[in-house]
C-alpha positions in Angstrom: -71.6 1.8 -7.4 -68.6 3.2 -9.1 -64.8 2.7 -8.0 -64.5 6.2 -6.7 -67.1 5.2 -4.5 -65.9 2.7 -3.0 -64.4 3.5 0.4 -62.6 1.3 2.9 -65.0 1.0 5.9 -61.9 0.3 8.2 -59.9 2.8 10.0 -56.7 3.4 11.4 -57.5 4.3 14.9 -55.2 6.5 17.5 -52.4 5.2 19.3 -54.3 5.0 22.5 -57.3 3.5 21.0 -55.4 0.7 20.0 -53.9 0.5 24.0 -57.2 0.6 24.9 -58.1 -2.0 23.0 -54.9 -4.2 23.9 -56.4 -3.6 27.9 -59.6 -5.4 26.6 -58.3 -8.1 24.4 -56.2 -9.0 27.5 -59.1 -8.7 30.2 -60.1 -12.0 31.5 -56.8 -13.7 29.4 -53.9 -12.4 32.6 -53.6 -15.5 34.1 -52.9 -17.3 30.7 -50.0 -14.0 30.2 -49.1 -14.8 33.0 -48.0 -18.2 33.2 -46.8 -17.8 29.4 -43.9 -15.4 30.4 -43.3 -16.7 34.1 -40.4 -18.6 32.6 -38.9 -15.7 30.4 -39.4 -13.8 33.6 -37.3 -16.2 35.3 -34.7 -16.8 33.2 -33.9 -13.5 32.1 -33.8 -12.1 36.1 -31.0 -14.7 36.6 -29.4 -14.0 33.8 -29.5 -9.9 34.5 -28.4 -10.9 38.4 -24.5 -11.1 38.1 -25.1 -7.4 36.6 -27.3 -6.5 39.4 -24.8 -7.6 42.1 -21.7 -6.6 40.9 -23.5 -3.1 40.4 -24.9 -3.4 44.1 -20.8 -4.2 45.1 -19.6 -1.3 43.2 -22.0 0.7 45.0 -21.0 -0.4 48.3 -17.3 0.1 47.5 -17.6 4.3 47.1 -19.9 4.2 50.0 -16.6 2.3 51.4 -13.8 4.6 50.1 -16.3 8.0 50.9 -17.0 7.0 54.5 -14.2 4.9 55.6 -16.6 2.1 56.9 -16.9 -1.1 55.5 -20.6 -1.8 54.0 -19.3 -4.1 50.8 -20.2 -7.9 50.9 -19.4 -10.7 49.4 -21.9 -13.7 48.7 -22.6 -16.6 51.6 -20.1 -18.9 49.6 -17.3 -17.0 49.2 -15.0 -16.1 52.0 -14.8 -12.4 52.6 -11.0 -11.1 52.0 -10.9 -7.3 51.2 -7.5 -7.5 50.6 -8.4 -9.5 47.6 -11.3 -8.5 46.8 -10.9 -4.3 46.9 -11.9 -3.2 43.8 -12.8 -6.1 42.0 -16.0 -7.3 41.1 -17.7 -10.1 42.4 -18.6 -12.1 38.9 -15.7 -11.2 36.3 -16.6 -9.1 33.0 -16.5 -12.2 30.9 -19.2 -14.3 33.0 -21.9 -11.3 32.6 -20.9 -10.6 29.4 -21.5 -14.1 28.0 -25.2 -14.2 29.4 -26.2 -10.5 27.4 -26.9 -12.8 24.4 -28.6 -15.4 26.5 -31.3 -12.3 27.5 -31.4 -11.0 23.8 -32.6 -14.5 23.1 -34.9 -14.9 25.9 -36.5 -11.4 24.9 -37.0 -12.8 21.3 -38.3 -15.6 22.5 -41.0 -14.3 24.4 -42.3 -12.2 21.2 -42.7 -15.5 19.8 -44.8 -17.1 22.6 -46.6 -13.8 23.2 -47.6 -13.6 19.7 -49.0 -17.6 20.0 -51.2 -16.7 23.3 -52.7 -13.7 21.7 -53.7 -15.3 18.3 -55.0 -18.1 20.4 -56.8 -15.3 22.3 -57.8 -13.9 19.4 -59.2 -17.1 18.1 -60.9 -17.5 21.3 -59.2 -21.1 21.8 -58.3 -22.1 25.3 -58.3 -25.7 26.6 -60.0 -26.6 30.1 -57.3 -25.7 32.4 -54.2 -23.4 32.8 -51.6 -26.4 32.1 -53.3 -27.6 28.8 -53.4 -24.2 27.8 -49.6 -23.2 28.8 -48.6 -26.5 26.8 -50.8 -25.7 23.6 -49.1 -22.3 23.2 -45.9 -23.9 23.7 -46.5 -26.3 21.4 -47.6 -23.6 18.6 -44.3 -21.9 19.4 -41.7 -24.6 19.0 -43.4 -25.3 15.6 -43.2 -21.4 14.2 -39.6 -21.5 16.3 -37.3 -22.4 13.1 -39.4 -19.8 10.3 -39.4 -16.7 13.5 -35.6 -17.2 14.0 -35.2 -17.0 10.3 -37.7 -13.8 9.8 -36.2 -12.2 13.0 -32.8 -12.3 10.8 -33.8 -11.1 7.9 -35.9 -8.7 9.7 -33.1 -7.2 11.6 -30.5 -8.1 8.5 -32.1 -5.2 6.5 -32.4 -2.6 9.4 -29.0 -2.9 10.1 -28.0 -2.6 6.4 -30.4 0.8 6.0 -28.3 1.9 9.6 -24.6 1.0 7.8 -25.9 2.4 4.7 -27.3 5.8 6.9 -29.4 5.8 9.3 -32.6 7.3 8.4 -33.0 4.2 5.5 -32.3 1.8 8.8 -35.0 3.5 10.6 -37.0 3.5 7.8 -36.7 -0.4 7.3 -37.4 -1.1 11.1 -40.8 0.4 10.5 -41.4 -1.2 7.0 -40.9 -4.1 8.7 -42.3 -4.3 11.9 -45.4 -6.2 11.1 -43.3 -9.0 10.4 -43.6 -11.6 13.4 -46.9 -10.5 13.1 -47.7 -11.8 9.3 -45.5 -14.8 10.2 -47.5 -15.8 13.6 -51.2 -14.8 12.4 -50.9 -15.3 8.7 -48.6 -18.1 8.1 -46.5 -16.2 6.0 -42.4 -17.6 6.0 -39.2 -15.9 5.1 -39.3 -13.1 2.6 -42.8 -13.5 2.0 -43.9 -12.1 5.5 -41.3 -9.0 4.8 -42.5 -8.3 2.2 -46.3 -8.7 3.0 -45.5 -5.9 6.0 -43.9 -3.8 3.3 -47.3 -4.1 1.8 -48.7 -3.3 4.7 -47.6 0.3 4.7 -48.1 1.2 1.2 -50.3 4.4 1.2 -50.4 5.0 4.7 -46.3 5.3 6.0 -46.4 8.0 8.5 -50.1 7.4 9.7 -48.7 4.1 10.7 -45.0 4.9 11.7 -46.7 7.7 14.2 -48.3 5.1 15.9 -45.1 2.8 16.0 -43.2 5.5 17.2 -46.2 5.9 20.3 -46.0 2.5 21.2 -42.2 2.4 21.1 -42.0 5.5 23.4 -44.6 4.5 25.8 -43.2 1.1 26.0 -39.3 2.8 27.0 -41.2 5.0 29.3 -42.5 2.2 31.1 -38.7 0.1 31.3 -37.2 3.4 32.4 -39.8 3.9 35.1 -39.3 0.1 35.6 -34.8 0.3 35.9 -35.4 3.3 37.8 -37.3 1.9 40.4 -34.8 -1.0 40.6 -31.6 0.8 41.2 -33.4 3.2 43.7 -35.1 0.3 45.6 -31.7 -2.0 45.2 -29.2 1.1 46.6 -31.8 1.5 49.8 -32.4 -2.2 50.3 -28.6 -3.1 49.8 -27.4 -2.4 53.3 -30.5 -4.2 54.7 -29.5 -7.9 52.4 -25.9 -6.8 53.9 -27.1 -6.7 57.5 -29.5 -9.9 57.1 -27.0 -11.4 55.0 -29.3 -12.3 52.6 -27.9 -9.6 50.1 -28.7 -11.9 46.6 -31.7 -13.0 47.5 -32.9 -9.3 48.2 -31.3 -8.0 44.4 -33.1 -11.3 43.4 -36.4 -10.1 43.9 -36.0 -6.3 43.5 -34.4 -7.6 39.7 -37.1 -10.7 39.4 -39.7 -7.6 40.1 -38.3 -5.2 37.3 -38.3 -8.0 34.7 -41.7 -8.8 35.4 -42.5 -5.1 34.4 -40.7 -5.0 31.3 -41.9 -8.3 29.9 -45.6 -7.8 31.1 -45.4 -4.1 29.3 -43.6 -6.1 26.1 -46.6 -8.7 26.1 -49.0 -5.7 26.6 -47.7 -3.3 23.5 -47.5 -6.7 21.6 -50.9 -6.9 22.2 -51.5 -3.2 20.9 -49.3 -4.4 17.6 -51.9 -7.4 17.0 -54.7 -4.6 16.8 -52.8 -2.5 15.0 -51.9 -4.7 12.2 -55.0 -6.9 11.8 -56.9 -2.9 11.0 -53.8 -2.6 8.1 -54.9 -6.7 6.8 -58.6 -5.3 6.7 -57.6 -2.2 5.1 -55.7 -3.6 2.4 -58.2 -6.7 1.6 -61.0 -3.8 1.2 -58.7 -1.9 -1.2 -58.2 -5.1 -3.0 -61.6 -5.6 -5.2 -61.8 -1.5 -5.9 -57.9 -1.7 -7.4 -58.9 -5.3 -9.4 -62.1 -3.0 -10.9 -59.9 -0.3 -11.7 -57.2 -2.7 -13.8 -60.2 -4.7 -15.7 -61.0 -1.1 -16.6 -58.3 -0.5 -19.0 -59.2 -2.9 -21.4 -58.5 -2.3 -25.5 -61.7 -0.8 -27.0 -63.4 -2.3 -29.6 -63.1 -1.7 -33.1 -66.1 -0.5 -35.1 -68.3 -2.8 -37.0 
């Protein structure tokens, strides 16, 4: 068989394909997803909560000022004083502010334990029971915990040079770049080295592969808007009822505990899509390996005649 014969037997598939396949990798593996982000969930709904009240409190207020009825609250610990409290929010700017960082944490930290499950997944390694299985990806991810920190840097280092610089180069290094946690979490590769393997990743084949980043990115935002949507209609209509029950925090609670379940479940879900995604690219590129070694031992000096 001659090089020019020799084709790659793998394919990059459609966006939705790669969904679809994401639906089956995860099908019988939800209640290990599950209990792997329960604690993000968690965490990141009572981190978003001081937001979610003072936003349900602001509402209240130009219900307030528009219909000359009080309907504003305050929480179970506090003393109501409208006097003191008219026009000011319940948690000040610098308490919510200081937990935004917390959830940008949270959310990276979640890649890293999703990524963990679904090689594990992939692997098809799961101890006996739920617990043993929770702890082993843990355990995985506190290892890779220092090198992901350190890729997730660099990673978002160079986009935001390529945005100062302008910002189609940023774009343009986001996608280069995406398969990064990926080559760190899968294939072990550290620092530069899994940068640049993703780089590698989309020699030949950019745009075929940025079209289906860009999919997944705007399916993913249509599912979080959906998601926020829902939350500040079903927060505005079940505010007065908290307010009448006094049980006002524990209602935003849930409604907010409820939209962060959506958006990490969707993030765990695309992330799973990624996996797919960027194990066809490693086949791809380890096929077109031999054919490019043939066609540099090719080019070899010719002999000289006898």
């Amino acid at each position: 068989m001659t090089t020019s014969s020799r084709v790659a037997q793998t394919r990059l598939k459609s966006s939705f394909i790669y969904l679809a396949n994401a639906v089956n990798d995860l099908r019988g593996n939800w209640d290990v997803l599950a209990i792997v982000i329960a604690p993000f969930v968690l965490a990141a709904a009572l981190s978003l909560l001081p937001d979610a009240l003072n936003l349900q409190h602001r509402v209240a207020q130009t219900f307030e000022g528009a219909g000359g009825q009080t309907i504003g609250y305050s929480p179970v610990q506090v003393p109501m004083h409208p006097e003191r409290n008219q026009g000011r929010p319940i948690y000040p700017v610098w308490f919510y502010v200081t937990l935004h960082p917390l959830l940008i944490l949270i959310t990276f930290a979640l890649k890293l334990v999703v990524l963990c499950a679904l090689q594990r997944i992939q692997a098809k390694t799961r101890e006996a029971d739920l617990l043993s299985e929770w702890l082993a990806v843990y355990r995985r991810a506190v290892q890779l915990a220092p090198a992901f920190a350190l890729v997730v840097l660099l990673q978002w280092l160079a986009t935001l040079v390529g945005i100062a610089l302008l910002v189609v180069p940023g774009l343009l290094a986001y996608v280069w770049l995406y398969f990064t946690q990926y080559a760190l979490v899968f294939d072990d590769r550290h620092s530069w080295f899994a940068l640049l393997f993703s780089r590698d990743l989309m020699r030949g084949r950019f745009f075929k592969v940025a079209t289906r980043v860009v999919v997944f990115l705007a399916v993913w935002s249509g599912y979080n808007s959906w998601a926020a949507t829902v939350f500040i209609i079903v927060s505005l209509l079940l505010g007065p009822v908290g307010v009448m029950t006094d049980s006002i925090a524990a209602t935003i609670f849930m409604i907010d505990l409820f939209a962060v379940a959506v958006t990490y479940a969707t993030v765990a879900f695309f992330t799973a899509a990624g996996v797919r995604l960027y194990q066809d690219l490693c086949a791809i590129v380890a096929e077109e390996a031999p054919a490019k070694a043939v066609a540099i031992q090719g080019t070899v000096p010719l002999g000289t005649p006898s």
